[in-house]
C-alpha positions, -999 to +999 in steps of 0.1 A: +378-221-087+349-233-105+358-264-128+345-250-160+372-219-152+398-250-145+392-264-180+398-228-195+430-220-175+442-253-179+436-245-216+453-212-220+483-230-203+486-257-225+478-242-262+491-210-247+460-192-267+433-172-256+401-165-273+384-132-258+350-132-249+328-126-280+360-126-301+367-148-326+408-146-334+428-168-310+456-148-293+489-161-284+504-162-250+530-161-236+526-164-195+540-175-160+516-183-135+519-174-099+496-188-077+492-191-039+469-210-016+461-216+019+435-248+006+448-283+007+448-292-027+452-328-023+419-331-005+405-308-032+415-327-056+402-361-041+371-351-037+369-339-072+368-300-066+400-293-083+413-308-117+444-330-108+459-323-147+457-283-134+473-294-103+504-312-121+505-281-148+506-253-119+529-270-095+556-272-113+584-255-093+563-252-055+579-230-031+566-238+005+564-211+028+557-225+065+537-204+085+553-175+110+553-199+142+571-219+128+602-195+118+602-168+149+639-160+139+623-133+109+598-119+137+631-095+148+634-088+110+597-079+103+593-056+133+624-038+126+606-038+091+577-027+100+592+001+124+607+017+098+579+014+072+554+030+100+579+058+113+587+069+069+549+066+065+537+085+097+564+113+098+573+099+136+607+092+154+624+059+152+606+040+178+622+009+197+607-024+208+610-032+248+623-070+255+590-076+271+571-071+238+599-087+214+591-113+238+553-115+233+558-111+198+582-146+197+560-163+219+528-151+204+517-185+175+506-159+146+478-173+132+475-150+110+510-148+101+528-123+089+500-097+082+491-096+118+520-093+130+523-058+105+491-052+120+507-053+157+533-034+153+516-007+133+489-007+164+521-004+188+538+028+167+502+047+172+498+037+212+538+040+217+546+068+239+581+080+235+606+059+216+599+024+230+569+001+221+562-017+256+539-045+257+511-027+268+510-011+235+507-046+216+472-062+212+454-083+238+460-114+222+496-111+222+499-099+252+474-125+267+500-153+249+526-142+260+514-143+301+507-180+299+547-190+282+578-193+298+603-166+286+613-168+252+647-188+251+657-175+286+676-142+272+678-110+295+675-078+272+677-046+286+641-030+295+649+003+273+646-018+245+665-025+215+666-015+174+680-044+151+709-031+152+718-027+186+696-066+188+723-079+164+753-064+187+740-077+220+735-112+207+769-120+191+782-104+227+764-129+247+775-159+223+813-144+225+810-147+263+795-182+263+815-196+243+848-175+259+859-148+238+866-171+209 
């Protein structure tokens, strides 16, 4: 943002008024601002490209969202997510995920987060033949990432693959075993 539009938003927020353009009556407001960024702020505001009094006025209740890599345990949650949404929206049979792609898809860092990951698995429903998304179907990238890890946390899923459901059930099997029926 430029910092004449700072002054004006920081403006509206504190008088809560608004004055349209080539109006003359003040209108009240009454507003919650949402606002997301992937800038760092701090710097911005060192270096004088963002007003520090905006900063305080907007941050008031922060929620910090840390990027996908860092919380693989929703990737099994988005795909089944995103499964779903692609099978309503393309009129196709529930698909499946092989282990071998979950795999890629936990190993894979997600730079672009959470949209490329949609964008992965909605690649995978259109290449998929039959009901199970193998990783052949995923993108290069992934695929390519996932070739130079070590398997992800050393679990052995079935190659048929799995829905969340059935991902949920095996789990709390193979914790009941380790830990000896209790």
């Amino acid at each position: 943002l430029m910092r004449p539009l700072q002054a004006k938003i920081l403006r509206m927020l504190q008088e809560r008024e608004i004055q349209r353009l080539g109006g003359t009556n003040r209108i009240r407001v009454d507003v919650r601002i949402i606002s997301a960024t992937h800038q760092d702020l701090a710097k911005l505001m060192t270096n004088g490209s963002f007003r520090e009094d905006l900063y305080y006025r907007l941050n008031t209740f922060p929620i910090i969202v840390p990027p996908l890599r860092e919380r693989t345990t929703d990737i099994p949650l988005l795909v089944h997510h995103f499964l779903q949404k692609y099978k309503s929206q393309n009129h196709l049979q529930a698909k499946k995920i092989s282990f071998h792609a979950l795999e890629s898809l936990l190993t894979y860092p997600w730079p672009g987060n959470v949209r490329q990951l949609e964008s992965a698995i909605e690649r995978a429903v259109i290449l998929a033949e039959g009901e199970t998304i193998s990783q052949e179907d995923l993108p290069q990238e992934v695929r390519r990432a996932a070739a130079s890890h070590p398997p992800y946390g050393g679990v052995d899923f079935p190659d048929n693959g799995l829905n969340l459901e059935e991902l949920e059930k095996y789990m709390l099997e193979k914790k009941k075993k380790k830990s000896g029926g209790v």
